[in-house]
C-alpha positions as CSV (number, residue, x, y, z in Angstrom):
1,X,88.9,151.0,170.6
2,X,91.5,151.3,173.7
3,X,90.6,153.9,176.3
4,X,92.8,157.0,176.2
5,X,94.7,157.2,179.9
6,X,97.2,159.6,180.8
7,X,99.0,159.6,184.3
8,X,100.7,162.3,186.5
9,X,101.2,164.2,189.8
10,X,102.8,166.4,192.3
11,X,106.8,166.9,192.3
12,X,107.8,164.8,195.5
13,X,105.1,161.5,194.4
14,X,103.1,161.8,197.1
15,X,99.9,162.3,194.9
16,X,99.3,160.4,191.8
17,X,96.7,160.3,189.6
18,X,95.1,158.4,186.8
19,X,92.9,159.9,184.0
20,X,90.6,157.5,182.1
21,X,89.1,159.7,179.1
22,X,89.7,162.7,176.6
23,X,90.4,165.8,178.4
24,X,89.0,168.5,177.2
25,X,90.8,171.9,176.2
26,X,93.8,173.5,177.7
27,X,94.1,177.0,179.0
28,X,95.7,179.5,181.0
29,X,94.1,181.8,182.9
30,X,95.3,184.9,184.3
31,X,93.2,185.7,187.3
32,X,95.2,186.7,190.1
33,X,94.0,183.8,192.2
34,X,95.2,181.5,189.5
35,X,98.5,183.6,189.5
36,X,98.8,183.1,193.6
37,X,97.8,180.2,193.7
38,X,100.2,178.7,191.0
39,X,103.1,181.0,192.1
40,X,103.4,182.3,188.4
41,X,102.4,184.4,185.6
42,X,99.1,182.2,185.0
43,X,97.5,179.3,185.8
44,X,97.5,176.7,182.9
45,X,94.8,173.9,183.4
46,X,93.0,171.4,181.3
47,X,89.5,170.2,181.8
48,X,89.2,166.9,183.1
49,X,86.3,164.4,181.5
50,X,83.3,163.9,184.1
51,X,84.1,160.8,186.5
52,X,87.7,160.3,184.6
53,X,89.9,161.3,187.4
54,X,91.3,158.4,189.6
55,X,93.9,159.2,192.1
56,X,96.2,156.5,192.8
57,X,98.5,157.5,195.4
58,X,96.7,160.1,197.6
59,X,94.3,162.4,197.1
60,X,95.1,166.5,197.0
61,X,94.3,168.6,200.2
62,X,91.8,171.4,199.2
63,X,91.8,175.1,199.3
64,X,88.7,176.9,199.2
65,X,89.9,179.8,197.2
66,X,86.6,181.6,196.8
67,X,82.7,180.6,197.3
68,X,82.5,178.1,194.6
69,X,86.2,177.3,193.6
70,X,88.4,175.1,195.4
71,X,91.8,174.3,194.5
72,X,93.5,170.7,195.1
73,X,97.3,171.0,196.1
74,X,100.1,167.6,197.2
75,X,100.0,168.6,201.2
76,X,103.8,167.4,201.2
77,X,105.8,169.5,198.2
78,X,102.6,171.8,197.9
79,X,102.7,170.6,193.9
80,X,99.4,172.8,192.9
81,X,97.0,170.0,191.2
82,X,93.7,170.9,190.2
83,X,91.0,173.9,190.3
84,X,87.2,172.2,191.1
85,X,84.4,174.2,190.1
86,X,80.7,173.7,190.0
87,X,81.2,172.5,186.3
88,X,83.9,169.9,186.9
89,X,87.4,169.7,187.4
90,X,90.5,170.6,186.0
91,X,94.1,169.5,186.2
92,X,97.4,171.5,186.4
93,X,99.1,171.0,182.8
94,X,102.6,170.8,184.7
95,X,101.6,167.9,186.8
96,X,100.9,165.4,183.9
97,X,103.4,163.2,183.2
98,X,103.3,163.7,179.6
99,X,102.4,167.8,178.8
100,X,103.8,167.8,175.3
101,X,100.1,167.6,173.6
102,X,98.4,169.9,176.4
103,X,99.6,173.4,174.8
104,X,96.9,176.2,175.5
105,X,94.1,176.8,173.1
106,X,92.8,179.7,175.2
107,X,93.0,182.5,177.7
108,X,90.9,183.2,180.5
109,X,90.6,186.2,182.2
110,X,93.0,188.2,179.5
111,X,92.1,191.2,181.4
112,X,94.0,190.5,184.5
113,X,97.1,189.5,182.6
114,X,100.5,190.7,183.5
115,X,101.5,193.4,181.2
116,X,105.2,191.9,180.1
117,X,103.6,188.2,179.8
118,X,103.5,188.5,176.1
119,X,106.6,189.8,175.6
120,X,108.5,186.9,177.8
121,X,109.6,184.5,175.6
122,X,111.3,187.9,173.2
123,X,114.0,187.8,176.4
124,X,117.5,186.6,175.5
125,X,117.9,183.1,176.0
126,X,121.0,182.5,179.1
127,X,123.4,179.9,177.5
128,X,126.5,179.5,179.6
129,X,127.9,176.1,179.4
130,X,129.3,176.2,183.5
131,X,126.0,176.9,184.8
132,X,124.1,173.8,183.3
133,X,127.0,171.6,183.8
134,X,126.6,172.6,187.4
135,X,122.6,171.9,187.1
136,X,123.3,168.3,185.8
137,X,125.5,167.3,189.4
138,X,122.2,168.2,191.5
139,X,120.9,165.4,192.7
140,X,117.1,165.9,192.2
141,X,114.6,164.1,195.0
142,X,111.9,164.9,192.3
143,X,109.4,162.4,191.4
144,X,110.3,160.9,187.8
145,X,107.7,161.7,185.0
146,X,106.2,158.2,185.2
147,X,104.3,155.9,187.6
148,X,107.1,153.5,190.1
149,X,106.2,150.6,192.0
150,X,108.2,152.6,194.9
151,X,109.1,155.9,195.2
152,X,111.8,156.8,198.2
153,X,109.9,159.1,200.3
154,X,112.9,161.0,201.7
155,X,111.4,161.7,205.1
156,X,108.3,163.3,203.7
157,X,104.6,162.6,205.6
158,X,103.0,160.1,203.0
């Protein structure tokens, strides 16, 4: 039987990692550090197995967001990474290079929810042809969703 590994990292490259292992489940949490700290509406994370994490270009800078939870971030493009806890560790969903399995079984701290999150996704959908025409002609400095032998660095502090 082959070992389950899945790869990812922060936007710019600068921090890579390598997970060796099942993760466990995926959830978003609405706590409003997990909202600041993200820069969102939640913070979705998946549990990391014990020992499994091996980070192969860089490691995250930490923030120590409360007594017991500290929260791993790329110190170049500020990517947030992971949320370490007394139990273990868990990995930003976005920041895997493949996220199409990782949908949310759960959510944490329902309480502290925005009001409107559950009604986002009713919004009308913007379809104007000009506008994504225009977003294909940016030319994005954005790490690709898979691990290079070299990655330009465009002046960052790797």
């Amino acid at each position: 039987m082959s070992e389950t590994i899945r790869t990812g990292g922060c936007q710019c490259g600068a921090v890579r990692f390598r997970i060796h292992g099942a993760l466990g489940r995926p959830s978003i949490c609405h706590c409003r550090m997990c909202q600041k700290a993200f820069g969102g509406f939640f913070g979705p994370l998946v549990t990391a197995p014990d020992g499994g994490v091996e980070w192969t270009r860089n490691e995250p800078n930490y923030f120590q967001s409360s007594v017991n939870i500290s929260r791993g971030f790329c110190a170049s493009c500020g990517t947030p990474l992971t949320y370490r806890h007394p139990g273990g560790l868990e990995i930003a969903i976005g920041a895997f290079d493949d996220r199409s399995d990782l949908a949310p079984q759960i959510q944490v701290n329902y309480a502290s929810r925005l009001p409107w999150v559950t009604t986002i996704f009713d919004q009308p959908v913007h379809e104007d042809p000009d506008y994504y025409s225009k977003q294909e002609q940016i030319i994005s400095f954005q790490h690709p969703d898979h691990d290079t032998a070299e990655w330009p660095t465009h002046g960052l502090n790797l």
